[in-house]
PyMOL commands that place a pseudoatom at each C-alpha (Angstrom):
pseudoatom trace, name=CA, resn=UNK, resi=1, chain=A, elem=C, hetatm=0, pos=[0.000, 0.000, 0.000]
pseudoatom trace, name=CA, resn=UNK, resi=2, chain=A, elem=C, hetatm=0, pos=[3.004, 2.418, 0.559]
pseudoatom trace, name=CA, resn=UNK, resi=3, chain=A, elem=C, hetatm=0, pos=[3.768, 2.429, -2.999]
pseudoatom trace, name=CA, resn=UNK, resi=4, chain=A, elem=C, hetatm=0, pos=[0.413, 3.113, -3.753]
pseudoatom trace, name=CA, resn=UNK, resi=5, chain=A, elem=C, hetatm=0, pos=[0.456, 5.906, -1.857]
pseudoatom trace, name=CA, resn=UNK, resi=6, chain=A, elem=C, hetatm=0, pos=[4.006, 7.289, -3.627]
pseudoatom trace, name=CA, resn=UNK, resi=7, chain=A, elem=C, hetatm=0, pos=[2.316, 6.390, -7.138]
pseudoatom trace, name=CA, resn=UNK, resi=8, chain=A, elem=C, hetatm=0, pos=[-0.659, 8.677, -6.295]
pseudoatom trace, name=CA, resn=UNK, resi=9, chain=A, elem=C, hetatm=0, pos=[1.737, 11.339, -4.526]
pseudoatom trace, name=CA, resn=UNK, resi=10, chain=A, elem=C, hetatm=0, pos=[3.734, 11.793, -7.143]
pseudoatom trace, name=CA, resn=UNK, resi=11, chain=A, elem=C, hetatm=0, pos=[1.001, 11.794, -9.771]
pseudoatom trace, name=CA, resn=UNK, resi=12, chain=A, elem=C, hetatm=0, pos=[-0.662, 13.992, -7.749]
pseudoatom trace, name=CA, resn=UNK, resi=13, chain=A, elem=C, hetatm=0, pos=[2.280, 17.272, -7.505]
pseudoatom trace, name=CA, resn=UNK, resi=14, chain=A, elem=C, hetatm=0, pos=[2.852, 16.565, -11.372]
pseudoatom trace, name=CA, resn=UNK, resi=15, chain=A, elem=C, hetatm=0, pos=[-0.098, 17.136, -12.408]
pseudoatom trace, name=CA, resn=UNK, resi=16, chain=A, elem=C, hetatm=0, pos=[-0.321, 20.176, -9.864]
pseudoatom trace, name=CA, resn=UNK, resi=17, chain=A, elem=C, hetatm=0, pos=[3.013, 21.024, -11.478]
pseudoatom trace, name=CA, resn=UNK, resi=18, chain=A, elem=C, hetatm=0, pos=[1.353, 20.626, -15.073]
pseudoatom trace, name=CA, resn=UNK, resi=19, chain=A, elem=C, hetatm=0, pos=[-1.328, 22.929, -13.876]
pseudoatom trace, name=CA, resn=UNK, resi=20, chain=A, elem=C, hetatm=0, pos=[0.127, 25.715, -12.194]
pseudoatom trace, name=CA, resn=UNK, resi=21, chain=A, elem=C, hetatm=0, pos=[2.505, 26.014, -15.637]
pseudoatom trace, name=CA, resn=UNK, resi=22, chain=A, elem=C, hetatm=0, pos=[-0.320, 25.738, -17.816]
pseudoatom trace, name=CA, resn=UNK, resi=23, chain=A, elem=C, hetatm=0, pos=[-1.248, 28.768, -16.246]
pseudoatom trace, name=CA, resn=UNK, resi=24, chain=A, elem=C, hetatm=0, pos=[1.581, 30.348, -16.440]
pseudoatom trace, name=CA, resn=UNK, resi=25, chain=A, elem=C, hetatm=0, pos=[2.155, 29.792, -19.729]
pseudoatom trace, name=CA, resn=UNK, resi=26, chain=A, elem=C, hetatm=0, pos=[-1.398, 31.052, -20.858]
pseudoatom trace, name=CA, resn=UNK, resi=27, chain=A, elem=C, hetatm=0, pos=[-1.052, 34.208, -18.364]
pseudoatom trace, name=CA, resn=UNK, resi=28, chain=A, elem=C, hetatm=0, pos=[2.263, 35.077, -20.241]
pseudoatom trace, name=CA, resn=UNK, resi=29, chain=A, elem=C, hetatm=0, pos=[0.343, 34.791, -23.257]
pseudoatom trace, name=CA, resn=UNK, resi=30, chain=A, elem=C, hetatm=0, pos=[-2.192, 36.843, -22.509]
pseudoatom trace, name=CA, resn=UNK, resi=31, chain=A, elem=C, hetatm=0, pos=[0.295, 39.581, -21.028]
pseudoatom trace, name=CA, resn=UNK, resi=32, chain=A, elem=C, hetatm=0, pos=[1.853, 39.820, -24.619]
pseudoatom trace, name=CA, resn=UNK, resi=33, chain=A, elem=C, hetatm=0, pos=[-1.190, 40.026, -26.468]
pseudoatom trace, name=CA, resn=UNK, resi=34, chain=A, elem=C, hetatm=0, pos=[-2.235, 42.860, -23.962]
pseudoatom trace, name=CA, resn=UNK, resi=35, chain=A, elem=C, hetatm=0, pos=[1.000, 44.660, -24.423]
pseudoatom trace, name=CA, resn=UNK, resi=36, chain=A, elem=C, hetatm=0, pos=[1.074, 44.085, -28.387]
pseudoatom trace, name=CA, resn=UNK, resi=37, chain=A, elem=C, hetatm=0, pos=[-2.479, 45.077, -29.018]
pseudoatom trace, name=CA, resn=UNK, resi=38, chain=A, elem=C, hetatm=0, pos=[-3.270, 47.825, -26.153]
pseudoatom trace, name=CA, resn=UNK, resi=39, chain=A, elem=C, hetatm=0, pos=[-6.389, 49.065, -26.208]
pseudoatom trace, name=CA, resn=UNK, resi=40, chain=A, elem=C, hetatm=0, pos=[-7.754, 46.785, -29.002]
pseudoatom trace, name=CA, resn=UNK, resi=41, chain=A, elem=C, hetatm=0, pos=[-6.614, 43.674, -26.528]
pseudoatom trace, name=CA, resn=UNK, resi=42, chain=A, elem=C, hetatm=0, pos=[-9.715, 45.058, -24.909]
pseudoatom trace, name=CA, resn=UNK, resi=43, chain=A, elem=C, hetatm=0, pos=[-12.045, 46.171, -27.548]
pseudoatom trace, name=CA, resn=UNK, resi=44, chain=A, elem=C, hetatm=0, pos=[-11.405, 42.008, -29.030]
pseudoatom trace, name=CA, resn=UNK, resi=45, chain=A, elem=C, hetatm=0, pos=[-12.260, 40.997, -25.286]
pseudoatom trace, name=CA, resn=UNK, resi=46, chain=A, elem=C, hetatm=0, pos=[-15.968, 42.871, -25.453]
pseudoatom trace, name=CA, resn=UNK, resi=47, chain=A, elem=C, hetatm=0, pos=[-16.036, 42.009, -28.991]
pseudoatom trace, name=CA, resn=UNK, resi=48, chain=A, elem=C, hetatm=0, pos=[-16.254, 37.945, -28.261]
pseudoatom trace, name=CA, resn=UNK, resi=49, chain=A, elem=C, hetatm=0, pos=[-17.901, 35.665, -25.970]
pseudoatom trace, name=CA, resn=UNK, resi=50, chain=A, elem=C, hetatm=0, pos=[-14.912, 34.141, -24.528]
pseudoatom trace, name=CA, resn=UNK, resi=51, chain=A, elem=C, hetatm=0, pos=[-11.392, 35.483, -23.680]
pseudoatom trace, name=CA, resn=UNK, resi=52, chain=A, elem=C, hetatm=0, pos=[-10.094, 32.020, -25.626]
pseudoatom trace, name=CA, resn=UNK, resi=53, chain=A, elem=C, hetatm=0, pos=[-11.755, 32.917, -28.412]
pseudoatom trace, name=CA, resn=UNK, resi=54, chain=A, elem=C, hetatm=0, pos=[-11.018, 36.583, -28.543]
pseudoatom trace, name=CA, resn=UNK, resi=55, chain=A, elem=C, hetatm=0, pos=[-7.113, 35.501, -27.757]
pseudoatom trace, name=CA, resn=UNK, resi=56, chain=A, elem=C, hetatm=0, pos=[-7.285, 33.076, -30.986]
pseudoatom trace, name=CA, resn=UNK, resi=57, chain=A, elem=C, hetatm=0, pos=[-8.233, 36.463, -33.074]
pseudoatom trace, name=CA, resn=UNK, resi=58, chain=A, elem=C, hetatm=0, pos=[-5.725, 38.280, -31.688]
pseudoatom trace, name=CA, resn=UNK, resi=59, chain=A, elem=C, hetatm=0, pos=[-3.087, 35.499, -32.596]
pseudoatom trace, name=CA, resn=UNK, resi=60, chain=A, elem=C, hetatm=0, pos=[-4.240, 34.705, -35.654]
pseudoatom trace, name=CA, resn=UNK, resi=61, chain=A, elem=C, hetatm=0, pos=[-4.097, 38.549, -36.965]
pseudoatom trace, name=CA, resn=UNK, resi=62, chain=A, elem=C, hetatm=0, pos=[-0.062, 38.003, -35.930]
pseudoatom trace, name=CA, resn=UNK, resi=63, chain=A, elem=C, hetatm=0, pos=[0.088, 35.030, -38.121]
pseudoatom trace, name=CA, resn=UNK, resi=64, chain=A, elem=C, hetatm=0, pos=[-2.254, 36.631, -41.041]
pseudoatom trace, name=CA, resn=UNK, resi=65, chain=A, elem=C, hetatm=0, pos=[0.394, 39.772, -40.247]
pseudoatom trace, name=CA, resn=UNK, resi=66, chain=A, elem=C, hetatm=0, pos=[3.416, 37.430, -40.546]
pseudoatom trace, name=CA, resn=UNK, resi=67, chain=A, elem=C, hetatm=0, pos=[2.538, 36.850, -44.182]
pseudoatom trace, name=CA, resn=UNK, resi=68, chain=A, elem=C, hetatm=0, pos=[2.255, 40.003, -45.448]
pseudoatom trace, name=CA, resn=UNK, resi=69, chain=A, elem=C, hetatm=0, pos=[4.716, 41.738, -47.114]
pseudoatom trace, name=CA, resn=UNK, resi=70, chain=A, elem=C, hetatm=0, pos=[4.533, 44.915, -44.717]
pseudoatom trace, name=CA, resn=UNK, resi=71, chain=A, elem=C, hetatm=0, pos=[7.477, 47.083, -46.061]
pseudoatom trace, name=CA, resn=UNK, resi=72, chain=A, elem=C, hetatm=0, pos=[9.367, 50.415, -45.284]
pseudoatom trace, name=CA, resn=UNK, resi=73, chain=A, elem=C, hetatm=0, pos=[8.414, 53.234, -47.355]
pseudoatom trace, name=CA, resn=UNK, resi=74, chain=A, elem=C, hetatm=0, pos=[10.710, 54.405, -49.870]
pseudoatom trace, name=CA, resn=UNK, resi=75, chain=A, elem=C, hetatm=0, pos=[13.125, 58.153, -49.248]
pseudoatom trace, name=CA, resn=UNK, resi=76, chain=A, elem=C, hetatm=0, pos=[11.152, 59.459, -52.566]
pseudoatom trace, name=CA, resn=UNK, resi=77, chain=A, elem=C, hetatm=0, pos=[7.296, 58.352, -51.260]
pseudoatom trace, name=CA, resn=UNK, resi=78, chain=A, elem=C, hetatm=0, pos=[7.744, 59.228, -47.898]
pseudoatom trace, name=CA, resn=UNK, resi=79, chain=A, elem=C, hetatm=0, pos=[8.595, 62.958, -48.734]
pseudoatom trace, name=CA, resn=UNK, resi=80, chain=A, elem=C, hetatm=0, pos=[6.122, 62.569, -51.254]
pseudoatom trace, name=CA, resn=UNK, resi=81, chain=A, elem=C, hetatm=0, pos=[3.511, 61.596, -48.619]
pseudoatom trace, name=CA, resn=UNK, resi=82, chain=A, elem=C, hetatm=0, pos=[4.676, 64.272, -46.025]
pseudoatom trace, name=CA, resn=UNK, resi=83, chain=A, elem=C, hetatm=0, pos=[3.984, 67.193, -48.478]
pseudoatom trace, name=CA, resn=UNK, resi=84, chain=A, elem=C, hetatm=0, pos=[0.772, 65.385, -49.944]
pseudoatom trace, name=CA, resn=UNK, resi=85, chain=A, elem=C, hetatm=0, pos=[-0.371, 65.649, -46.401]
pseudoatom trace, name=CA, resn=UNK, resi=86, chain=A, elem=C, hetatm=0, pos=[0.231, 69.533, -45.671]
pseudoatom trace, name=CA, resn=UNK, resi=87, chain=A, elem=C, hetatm=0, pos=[-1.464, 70.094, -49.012]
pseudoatom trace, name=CA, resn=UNK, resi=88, chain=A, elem=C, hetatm=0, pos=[-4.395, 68.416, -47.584]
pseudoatom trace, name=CA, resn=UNK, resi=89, chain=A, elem=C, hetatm=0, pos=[-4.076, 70.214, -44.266]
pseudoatom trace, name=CA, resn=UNK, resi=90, chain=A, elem=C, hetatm=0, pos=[-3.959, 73.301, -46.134]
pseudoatom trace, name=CA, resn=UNK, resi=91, chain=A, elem=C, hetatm=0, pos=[-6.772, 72.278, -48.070]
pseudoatom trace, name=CA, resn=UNK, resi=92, chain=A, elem=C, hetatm=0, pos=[-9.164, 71.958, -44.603]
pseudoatom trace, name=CA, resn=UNK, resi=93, chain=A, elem=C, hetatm=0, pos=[-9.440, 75.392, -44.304]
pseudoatom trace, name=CA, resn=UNK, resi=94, chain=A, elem=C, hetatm=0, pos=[-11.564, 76.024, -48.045]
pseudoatom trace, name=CA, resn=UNK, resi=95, chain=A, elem=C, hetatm=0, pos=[-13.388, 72.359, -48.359]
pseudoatom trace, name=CA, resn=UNK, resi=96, chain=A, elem=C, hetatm=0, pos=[-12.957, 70.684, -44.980]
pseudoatom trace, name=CA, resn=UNK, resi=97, chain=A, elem=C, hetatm=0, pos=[-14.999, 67.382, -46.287]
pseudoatom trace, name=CA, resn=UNK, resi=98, chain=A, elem=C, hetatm=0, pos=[-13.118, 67.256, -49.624]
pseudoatom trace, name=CA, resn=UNK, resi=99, chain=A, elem=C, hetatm=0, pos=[-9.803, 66.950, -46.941]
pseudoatom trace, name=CA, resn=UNK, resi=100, chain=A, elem=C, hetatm=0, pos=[-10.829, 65.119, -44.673]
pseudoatom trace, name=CA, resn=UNK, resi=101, chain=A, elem=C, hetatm=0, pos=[-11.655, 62.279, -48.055]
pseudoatom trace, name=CA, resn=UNK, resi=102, chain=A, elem=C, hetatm=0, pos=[-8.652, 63.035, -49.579]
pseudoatom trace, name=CA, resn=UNK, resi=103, chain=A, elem=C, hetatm=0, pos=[-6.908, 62.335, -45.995]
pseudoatom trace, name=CA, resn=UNK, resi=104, chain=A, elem=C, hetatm=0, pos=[-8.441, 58.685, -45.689]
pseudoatom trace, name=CA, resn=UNK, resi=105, chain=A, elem=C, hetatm=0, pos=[-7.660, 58.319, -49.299]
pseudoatom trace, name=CA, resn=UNK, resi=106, chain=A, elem=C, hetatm=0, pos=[-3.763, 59.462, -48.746]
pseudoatom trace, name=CA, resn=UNK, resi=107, chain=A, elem=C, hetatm=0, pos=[-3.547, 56.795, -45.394]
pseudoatom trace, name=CA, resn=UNK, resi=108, chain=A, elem=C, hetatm=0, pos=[-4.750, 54.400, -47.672]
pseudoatom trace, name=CA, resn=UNK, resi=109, chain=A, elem=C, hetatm=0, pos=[-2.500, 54.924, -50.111]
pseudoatom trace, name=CA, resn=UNK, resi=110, chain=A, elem=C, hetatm=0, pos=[0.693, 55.136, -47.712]
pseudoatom trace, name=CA, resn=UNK, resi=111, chain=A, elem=C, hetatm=0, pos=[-1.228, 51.723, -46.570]
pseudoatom trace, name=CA, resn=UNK, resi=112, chain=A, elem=C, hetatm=0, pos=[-1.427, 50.144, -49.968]
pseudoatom trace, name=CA, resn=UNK, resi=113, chain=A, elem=C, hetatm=0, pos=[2.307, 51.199, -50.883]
pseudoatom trace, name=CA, resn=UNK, resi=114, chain=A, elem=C, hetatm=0, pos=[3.417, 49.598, -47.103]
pseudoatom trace, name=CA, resn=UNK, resi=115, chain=A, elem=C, hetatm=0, pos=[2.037, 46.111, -48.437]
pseudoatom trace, name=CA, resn=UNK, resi=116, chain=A, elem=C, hetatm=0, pos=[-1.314, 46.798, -46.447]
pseudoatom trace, name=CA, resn=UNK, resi=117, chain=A, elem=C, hetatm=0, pos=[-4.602, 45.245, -48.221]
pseudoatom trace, name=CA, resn=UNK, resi=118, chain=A, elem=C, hetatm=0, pos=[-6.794, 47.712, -48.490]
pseudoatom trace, name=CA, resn=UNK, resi=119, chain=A, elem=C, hetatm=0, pos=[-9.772, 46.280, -50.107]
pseudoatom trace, name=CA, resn=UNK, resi=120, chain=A, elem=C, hetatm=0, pos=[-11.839, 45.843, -46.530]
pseudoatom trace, name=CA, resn=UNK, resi=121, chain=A, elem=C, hetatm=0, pos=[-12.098, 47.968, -43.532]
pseudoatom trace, name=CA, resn=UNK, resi=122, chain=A, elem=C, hetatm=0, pos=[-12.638, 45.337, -41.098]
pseudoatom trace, name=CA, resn=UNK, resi=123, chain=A, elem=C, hetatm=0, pos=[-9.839, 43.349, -42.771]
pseudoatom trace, name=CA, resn=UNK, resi=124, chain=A, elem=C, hetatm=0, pos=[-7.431, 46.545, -42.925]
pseudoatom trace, name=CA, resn=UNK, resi=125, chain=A, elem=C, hetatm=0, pos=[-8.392, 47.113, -39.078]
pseudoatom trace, name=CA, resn=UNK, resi=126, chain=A, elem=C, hetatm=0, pos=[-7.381, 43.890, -37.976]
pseudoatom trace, name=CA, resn=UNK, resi=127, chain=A, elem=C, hetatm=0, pos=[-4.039, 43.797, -39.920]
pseudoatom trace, name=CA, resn=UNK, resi=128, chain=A, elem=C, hetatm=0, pos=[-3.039, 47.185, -38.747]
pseudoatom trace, name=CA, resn=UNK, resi=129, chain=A, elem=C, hetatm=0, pos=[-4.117, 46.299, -35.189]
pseudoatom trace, name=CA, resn=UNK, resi=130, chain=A, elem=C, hetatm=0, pos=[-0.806, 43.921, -35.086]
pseudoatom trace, name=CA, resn=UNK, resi=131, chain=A, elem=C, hetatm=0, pos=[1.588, 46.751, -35.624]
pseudoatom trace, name=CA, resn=UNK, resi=132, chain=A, elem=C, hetatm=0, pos=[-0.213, 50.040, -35.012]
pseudoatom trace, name=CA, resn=UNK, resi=133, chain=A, elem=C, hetatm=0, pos=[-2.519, 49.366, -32.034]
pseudoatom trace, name=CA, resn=UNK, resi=134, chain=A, elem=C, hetatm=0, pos=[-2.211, 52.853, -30.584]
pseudoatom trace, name=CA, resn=UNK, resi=135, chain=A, elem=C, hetatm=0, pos=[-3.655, 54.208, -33.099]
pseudoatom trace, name=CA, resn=UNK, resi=136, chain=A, elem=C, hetatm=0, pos=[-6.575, 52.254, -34.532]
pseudoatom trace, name=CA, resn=UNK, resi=137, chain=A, elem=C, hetatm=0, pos=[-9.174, 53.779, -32.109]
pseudoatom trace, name=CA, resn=UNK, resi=138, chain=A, elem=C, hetatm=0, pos=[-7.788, 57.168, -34.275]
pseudoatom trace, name=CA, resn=UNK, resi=139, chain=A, elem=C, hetatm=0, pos=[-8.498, 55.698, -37.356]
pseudoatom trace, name=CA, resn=UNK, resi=140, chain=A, elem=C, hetatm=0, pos=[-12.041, 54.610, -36.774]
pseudoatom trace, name=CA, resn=UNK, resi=141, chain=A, elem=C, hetatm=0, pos=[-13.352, 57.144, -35.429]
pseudoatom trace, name=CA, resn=UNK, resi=142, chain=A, elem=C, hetatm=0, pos=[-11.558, 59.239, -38.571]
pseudoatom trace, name=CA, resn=UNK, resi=143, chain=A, elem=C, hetatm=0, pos=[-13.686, 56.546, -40.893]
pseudoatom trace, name=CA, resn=UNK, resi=144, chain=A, elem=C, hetatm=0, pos=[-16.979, 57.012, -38.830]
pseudoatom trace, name=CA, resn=UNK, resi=145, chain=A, elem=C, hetatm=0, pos=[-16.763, 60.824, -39.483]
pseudoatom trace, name=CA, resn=UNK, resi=146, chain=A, elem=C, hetatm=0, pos=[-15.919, 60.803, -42.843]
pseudoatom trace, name=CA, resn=UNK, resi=147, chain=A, elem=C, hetatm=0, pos=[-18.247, 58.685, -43.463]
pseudoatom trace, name=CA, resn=UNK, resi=148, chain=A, elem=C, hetatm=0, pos=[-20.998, 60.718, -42.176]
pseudoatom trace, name=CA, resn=UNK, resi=149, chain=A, elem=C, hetatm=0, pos=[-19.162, 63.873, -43.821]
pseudoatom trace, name=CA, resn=UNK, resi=150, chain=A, elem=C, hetatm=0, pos=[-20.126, 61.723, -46.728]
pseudoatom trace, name=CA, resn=UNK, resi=151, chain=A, elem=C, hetatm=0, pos=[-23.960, 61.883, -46.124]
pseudoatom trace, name=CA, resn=UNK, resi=152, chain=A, elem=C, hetatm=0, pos=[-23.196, 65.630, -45.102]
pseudoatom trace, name=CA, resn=UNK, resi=153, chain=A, elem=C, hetatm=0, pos=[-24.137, 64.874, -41.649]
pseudoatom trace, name=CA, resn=UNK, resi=154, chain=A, elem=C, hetatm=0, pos=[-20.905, 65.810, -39.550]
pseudoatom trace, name=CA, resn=UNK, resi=155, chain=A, elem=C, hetatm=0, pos=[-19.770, 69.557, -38.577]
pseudoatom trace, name=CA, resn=UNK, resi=156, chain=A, elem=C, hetatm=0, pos=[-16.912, 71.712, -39.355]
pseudoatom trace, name=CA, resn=UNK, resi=157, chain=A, elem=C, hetatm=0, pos=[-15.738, 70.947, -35.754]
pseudoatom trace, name=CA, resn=UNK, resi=158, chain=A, elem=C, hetatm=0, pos=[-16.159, 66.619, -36.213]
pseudoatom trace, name=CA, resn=UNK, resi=159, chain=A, elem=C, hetatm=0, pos=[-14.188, 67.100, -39.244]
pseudoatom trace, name=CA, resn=UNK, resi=160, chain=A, elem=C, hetatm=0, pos=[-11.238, 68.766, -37.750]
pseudoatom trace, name=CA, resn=UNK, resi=161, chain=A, elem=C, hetatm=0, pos=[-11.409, 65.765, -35.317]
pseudoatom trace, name=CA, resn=UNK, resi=162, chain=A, elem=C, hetatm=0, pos=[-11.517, 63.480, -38.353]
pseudoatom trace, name=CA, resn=UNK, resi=163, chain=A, elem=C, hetatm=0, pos=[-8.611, 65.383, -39.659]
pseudoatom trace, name=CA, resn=UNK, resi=164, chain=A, elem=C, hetatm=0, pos=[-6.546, 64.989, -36.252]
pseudoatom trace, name=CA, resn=UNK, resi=165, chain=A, elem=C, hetatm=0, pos=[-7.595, 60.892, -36.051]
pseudoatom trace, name=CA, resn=UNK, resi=166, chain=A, elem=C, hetatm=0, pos=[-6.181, 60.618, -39.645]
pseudoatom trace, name=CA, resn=UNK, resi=167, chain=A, elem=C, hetatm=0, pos=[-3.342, 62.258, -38.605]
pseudoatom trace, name=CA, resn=UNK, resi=168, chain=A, elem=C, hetatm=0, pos=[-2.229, 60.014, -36.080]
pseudoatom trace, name=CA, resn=UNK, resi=169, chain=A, elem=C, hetatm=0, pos=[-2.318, 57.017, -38.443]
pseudoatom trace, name=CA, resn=UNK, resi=170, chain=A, elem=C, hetatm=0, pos=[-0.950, 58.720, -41.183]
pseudoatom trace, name=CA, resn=UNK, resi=171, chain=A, elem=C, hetatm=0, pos=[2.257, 59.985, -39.015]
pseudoatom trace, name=CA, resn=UNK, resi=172, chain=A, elem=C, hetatm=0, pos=[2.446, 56.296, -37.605]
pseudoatom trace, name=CA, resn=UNK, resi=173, chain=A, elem=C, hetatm=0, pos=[2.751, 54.945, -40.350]
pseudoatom trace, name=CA, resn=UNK, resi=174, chain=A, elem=C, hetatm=0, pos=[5.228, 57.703, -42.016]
pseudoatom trace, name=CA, resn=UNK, resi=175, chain=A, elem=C, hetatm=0, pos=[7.311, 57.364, -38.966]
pseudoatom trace, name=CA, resn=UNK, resi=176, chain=A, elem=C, hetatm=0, pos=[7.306, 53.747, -38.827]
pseudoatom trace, name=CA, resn=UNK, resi=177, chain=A, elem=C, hetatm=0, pos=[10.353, 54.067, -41.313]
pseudoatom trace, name=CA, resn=UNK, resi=178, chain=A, elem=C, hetatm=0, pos=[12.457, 56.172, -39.253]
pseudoatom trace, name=CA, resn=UNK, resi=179, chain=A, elem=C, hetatm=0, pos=[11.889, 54.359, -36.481]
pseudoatom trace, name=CA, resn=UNK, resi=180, chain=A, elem=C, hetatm=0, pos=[13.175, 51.027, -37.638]
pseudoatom trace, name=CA, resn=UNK, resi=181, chain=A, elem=C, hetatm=0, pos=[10.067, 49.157, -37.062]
for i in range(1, 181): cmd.bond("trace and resi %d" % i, "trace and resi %d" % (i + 1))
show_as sticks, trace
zoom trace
């Protein structure tokens, strides 16, 4: 019966062991996703019905991310961007909606030329979430605007917002270069 005993002892604290790294290993997990995605970690989380299944998302935009062919922006385009952008700036002042669609067109652009697809929102949103978190609560509420600018339904004073929100993206992604990404 002693041996018994050991047997079930020993199974016992390895499968405790076995546990207690399990969660470990899952906690660690979730700490990177939360640091990687910031505030769209949580936005997933309230978006799903389970943290599992909202985790799976978030790892699965990393591998969809992984095969992409996300690349620095050329010298030539990214001064080409930067002044393309102060024209449209400029342009806010005279025909504030007409900016604020050329701005989401110019972030798509600088998207597309990146190695970005563009053809989907939804799709665009979840393969900029992997590398440009931060600023993804910027962009949609730049794409919610302009699209009610579309419809004529937003004010001079939304659009300026929209014009700020683009801004962040559009500078993140600019910058993205000269930071060595």
């Amino acid at each position: 019966m002693d041996t018994l005993v050991w047997v079930a002892v020993v199974v016992v604290a390895i499968v405790a062991v076995a546990a207690v790294a399990y969660v470990v290993v899952q906690q660690q997990r979730r700490n990177r996703l939360r640091s990687r995605f910031g505030p769209e970690y949580e936005r997933t989380m309230a978006e799903h019905d389970s943290k599992r299944e909202a985790e799976q998302e978030l790892i699965a935009r990393e591998q969809r991310h992984k095969e992409l062919d996300i690349r620095p922006l050329a010298a030539e385009s990214w001064e080409s961007y930067a002044n393309r952008w102060a024209e449209v700036q400029e342009r806010f002042v005279d025909a504030p909606e007409s900016a604020v669609t050329e701005a989401d067109r110019l972030v798509t652009a600088v998207m597309a030329e990146r190695g970005y697809p563009t053809d989907d929102f939804r799709q665009r949103i979840a393969d900029l979430s992997v590398g440009h978190a931060e600023t993804l609560t910027h962009y949609r509420k730049a794409h919610d605007i302009s699209g009610r600018a579309a419809r004529e339904e937003a004010t001079t004073e939304e659009l300026r917002q929209a014009m700020v929100h683009y801004r962040a993206l559009f500078e993140d992604l600019l910058h993205e270069t000269t930071r060595g990404r």
